[in-house]
C-alpha positions in Angstrom: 0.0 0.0 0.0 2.7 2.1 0.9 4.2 1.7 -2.7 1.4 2.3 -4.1 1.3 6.1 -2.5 4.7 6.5 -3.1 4.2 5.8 -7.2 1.3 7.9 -7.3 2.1 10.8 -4.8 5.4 11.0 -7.3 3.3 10.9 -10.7 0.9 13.6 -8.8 4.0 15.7 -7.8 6.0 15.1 -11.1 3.2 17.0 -12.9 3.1 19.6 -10.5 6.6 21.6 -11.1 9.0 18.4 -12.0 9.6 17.9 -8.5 9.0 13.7 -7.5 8.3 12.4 -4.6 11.6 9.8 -4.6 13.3 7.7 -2.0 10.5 7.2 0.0 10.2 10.3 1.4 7.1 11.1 3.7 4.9 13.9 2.5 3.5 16.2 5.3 0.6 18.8 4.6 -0.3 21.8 6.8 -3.6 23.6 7.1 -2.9 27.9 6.3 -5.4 29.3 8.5 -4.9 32.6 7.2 -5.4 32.1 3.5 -7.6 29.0 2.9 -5.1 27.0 1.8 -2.8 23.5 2.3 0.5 23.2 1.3 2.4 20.0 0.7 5.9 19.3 2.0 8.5 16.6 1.3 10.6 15.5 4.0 13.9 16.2 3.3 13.5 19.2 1.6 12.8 23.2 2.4 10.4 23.1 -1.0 7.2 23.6 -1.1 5.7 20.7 -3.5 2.4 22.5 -4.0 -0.1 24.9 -2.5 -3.9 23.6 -2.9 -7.1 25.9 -2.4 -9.8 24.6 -0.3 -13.6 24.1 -2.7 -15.2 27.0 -2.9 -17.7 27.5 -0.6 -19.8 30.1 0.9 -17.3 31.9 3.1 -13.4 32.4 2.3 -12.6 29.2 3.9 -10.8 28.3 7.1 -8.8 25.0 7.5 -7.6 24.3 10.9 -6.8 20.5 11.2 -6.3 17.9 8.8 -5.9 14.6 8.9 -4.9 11.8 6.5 -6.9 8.0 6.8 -4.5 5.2 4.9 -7.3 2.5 4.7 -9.7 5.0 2.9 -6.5 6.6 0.9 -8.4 10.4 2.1 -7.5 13.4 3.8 -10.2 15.2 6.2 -9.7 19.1 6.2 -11.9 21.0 8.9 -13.0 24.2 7.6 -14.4 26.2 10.5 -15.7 29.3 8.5 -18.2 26.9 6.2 -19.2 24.5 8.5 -17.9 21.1 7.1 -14.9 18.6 6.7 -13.5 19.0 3.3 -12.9 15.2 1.9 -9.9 14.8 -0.4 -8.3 11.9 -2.4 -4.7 11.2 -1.4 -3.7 10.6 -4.8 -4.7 14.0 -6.7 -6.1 16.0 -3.9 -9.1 15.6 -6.0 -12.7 16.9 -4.1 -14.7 13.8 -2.8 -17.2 15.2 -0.3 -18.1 17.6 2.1 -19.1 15.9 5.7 -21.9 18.8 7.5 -21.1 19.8 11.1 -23.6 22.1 13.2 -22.4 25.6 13.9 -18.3 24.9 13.4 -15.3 23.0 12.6 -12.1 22.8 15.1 -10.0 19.6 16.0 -10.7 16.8 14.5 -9.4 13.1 14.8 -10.5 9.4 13.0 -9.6 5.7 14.0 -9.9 4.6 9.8 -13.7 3.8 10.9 -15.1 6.8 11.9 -14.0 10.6 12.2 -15.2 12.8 15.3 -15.3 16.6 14.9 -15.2 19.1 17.5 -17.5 21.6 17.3 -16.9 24.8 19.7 -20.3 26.6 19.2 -22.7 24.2 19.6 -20.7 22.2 22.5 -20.7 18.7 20.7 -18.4 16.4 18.3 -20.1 15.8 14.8 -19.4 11.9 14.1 -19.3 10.6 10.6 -18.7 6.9 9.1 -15.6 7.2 6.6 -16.7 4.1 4.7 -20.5 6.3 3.7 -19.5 9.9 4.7 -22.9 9.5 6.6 -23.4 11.7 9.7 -23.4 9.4 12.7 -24.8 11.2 15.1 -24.7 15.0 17.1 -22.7 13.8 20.3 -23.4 16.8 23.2 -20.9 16.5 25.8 -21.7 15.8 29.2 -25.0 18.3 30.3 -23.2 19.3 34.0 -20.0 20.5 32.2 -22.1 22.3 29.4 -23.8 23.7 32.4 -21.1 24.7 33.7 -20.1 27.0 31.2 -17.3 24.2 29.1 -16.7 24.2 25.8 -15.4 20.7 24.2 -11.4 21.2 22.2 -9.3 18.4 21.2 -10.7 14.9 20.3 -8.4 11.8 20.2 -10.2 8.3 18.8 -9.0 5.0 19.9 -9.8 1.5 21.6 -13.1 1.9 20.5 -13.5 5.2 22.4 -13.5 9.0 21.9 -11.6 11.4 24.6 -12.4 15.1 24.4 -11.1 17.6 26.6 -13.4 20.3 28.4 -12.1 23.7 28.8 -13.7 27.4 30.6 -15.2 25.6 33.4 -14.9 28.1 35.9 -13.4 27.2 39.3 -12.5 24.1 38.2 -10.1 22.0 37.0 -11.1 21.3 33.0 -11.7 17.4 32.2 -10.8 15.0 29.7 -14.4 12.7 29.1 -14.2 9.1 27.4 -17.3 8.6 25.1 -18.0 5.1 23.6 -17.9 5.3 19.6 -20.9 2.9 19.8 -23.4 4.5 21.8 -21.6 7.9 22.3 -22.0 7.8 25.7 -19.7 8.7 28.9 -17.8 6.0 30.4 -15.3 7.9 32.4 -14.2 11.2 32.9 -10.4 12.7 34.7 -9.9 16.3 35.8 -6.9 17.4 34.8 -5.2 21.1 34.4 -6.2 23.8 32.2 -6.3 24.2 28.5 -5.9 20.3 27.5 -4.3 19.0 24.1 -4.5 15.1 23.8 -2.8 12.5 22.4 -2.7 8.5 22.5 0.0 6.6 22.9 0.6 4.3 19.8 1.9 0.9 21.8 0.7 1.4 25.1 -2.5 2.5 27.2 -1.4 6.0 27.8 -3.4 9.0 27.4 -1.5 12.3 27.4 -2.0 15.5 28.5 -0.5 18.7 27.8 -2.3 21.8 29.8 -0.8 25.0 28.4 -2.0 27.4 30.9 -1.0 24.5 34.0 2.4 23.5 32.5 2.5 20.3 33.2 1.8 17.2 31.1 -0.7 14.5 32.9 -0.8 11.3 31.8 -3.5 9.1 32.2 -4.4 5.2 31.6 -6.5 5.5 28.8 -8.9 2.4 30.2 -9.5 3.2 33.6 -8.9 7.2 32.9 -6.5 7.3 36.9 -3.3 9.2 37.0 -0.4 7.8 36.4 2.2 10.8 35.9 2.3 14.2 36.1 5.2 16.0 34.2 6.3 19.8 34.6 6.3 20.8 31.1 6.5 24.9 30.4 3.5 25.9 28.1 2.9 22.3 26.9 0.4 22.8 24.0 1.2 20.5 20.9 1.8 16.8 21.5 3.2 14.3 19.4 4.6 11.1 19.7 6.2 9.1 16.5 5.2 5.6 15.8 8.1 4.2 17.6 6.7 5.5 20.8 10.0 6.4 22.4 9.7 9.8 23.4 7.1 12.9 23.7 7.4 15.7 21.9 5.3 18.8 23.2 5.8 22.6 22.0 5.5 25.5 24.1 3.1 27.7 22.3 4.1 31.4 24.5 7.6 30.0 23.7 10.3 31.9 22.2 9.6 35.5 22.3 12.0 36.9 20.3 14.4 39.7 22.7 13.7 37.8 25.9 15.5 39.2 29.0 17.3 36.0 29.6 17.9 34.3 26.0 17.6 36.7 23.2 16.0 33.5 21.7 13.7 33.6 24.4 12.7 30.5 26.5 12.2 26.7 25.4 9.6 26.3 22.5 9.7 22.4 22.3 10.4 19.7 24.2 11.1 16.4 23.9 10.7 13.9 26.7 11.5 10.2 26.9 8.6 7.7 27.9 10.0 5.5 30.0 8.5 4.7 33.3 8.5 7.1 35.0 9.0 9.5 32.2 12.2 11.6 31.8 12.9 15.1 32.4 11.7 17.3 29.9 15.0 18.4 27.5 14.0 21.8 25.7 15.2 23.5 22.6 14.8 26.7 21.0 12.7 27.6 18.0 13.7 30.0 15.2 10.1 31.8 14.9 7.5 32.8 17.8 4.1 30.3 18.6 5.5 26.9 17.7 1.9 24.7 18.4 1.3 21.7 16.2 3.6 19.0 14.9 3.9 15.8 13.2 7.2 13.3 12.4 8.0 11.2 9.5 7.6 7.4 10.5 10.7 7.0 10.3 11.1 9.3 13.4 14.2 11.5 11.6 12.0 14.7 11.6 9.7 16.6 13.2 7.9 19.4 11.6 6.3 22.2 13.7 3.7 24.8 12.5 4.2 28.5 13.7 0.4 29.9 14.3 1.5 33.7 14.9 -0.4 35.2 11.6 3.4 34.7 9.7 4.4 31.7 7.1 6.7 29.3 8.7 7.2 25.3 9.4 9.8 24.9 11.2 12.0 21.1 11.1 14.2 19.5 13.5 16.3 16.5 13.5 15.2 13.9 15.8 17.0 10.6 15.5 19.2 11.5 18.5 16.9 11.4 21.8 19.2 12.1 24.0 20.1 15.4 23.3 17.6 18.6 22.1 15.7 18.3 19.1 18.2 20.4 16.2 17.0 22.9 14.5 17.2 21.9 10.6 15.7 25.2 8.9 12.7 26.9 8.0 9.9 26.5 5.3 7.9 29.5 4.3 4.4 28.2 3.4 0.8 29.8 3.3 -0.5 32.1 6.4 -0.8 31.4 9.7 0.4 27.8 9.4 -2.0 25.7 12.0 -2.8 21.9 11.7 -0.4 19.6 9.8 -0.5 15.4 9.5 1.7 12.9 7.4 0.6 11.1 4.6 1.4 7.4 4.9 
C-alpha cells in the first residue's frame, strides 16, 4: 500500500513543477489558516511541493486541522468558516465530499472507521462513518460541564473510544471525558489542568495531556482514565509522539519571544521527553520563529515538523534521531498564512 502512495504521490507531484516524490520520502501537509489554503511538503526538503485551495464554498474558507486516513486513501480538512470537513483523495487531492457539522469545525481526529469533529459553538463532536460519509450522530458533551459554562477542544479516537477535553469551566479544574464510539456515551471522565491537548500513545494504554495554561503534562491510563504521571512541562500545547513510541514531543506555544530578558532567543519552545517509566525530564530546545503549536514526524522518526500559528508563514524542522540530546534545528519553510494543523501522509 505504501508503494502504491509512493508511485502515485510521485506521478501527482512530477506533474506539479518536475519535483517527484523519490526515496521514499514522507509527505506532510499543513492547514494555512490565514489564506484557505494546504501546502504540501516533502521530507527532506525546504520546497514547497504544492499549494492547494480549499472548494469554494460560501465563506473564504478556514482549514484548521487535517488529517490523513490510509485505509480510505483520504485526507479530512476542517474548515471552521463553512461548516464542514473537506474530503480529499490522497492521490490527486481531488474533491470527494463535504461531511456537515452544526455551527463549526475545530479539531478533528478518525480511527480509519469513523472521524469525530469538535464543534466549539454548539458544545458537541459531529461523528461521521468514513466508509459512507454518513453523519453518525450530534454527540453533546456531558450536560453538568455544558452547564457549567465548558466548551469541548481536542478529540483523540482510539480502543473503541472518543476522549475530548473540556475547557472554561470556571473554578474548576477542565476534564478530559471518554465517550464510547458505539453508543456515544460517557464511560469515564479525569480532571486534569487547564487548557488540554491530547494525544494517545501508539503501543501502550497511555493518554497524554498537555495543559498550556497549568504547565505540566498529565498522563493518564487511557482504560481506567487514573493518573499515572504528572510532568512539569512549560506551556505544553502540541503533543506528538512518533510511531516508535520512544519519546514525547510537546511545543511551548508562548515560547520563544523573540528579545527575551534571559535568551535573546527567548525561552524553550519544544520539548522532547523520553517515555519511559517514570517519564524523563523534559529536554528543551529553541525555535527560530514565535508560537511553535502543532507538529507531526516522518515514520521514520528523523523529523519533526512544527507549524508556527502567529499570523506569519513558517514550518519549522528538526532532526530527531538522537533522543538524547535537544531536538536540532534543521531550517525553515515559508508556506501559506498562519500555518495551523499539519498530518503525514502514509
Amino acid at each position: 500500500m505504501r508503494a502504491l502512495l509512493a508511485t502515485l504521490v510521485a506521478a501527482l507531484l512530477a506533474g506539479c513543477g518536475g519535483v517527484s516524490n523519490g526515496g521514499g520520502r514522507a509527505v506532510l501537509v499543513v492547514a494555512n489558516r490565514g489564506d484557505g489554503t494546504l501546502s504540501l511538503l516533502r521530507s527532506g526538503s525546504s520546497a514547497v511541493l504544492r499549494t492547494l485551495p480549499l472548494p469554494p464554498a460560501a465563506n473564504p474558507a478556514v482549514p484548521g486541522y487535517v488529517a490523513h486516513s490510509a485505509v480510505h486513501r483520504r485526507l479530512y480538512v476542517g474548515d471552521e468558516a463553512n461548516q464542514r470537513v473537506v474530503v480529499m483523495a490522497d492521490d490527486d487531492f481531488r474533491h470527494v465530499a463535504d461531511l456537515p457539522a452544526v455551527a463549526d469545525v475545530f479539531q478533528l481526529w478518525h480511527d480509519d472507521r469513523q472521524l469525530w469533529a469538535v464543534d466549539r459553538t454548539d458544545a458537541s463532536l459531529a461523528v461521521f462513518d468514513l466508509a459512507t460519509h454518513e453523519r453518525l450522530a450530534v454527540v453533546p458533551i456531558p450536560a453538568d460541564l455544558r452547564s457549567a459554562g465548558g466548551v469541548p477542544h481536542d478529540v483523540v479516537v482510539g480502543d473503541g473510544h472518543a476522549f475530548v477535553s473540556i475547557v472554561g469551566l470556571l473554578a474548576a479544574p477542565d476534564v478530559v471525558v471518554k465517550l464510547s464510539t458505539e453508543t456515544f456515551l460517557e464511560v469515564k471522565r479525569a480532571n486534569v489542568g487547564k487548557d488540554p491537548h491530547l494525544f494517545l500513545h501508539p503501543r501502550d494504554e497511555r493518554l497524554f495531556v498537555a495543559c498550556q495554561e497549568s504547565d505540566a503534562v498529565h498522563v493518564l491510563d487511557r482504560t481506567s482514565m487514573a493518573s499515572l504521571e504528572v510532568v512539569p512541562v512549560s506551556g505544553g500545547h502540541g503533543i506528538w509522539v512518533p510511531p516508535d513510541g520512544n519519546t514525547l514531543f510537546v511545543t511551548n506555544f508562548a515560547g520563544h519571544e523573540p528579545g527575551g530578558p534571559a535568551d535573546p532567543r527567548g525561552p524553550f519552545a519544544l520539548f522532547a521527553i523520553g517515555l519511559g517509566t517514570p517519564m524523563g525530564p523534559p529536554i528543551g530546545t529553541h525555535a527560530p520563529d514565535s508560537a511553535p503549536h502543532n507538529l507531526a514526524s516522518t515514520a521514520d522518526g528523523l523529523e519533526l515538523y512544527v507549524t508556527h500559528s502567529n499570523g506569519g508563514t513558517h514550518v519549522s524542522v528538526y532532526n530527531i534521531w538522537n533522543r538524547s540530546v535537544p531536538p536540532r534545528f534543521l531550517r525553515t519553510i515559508k508556506v501559506g498564512a498562519n500555518p495551523f494543523g499539519i498530518c503525514r501522509i502514509d
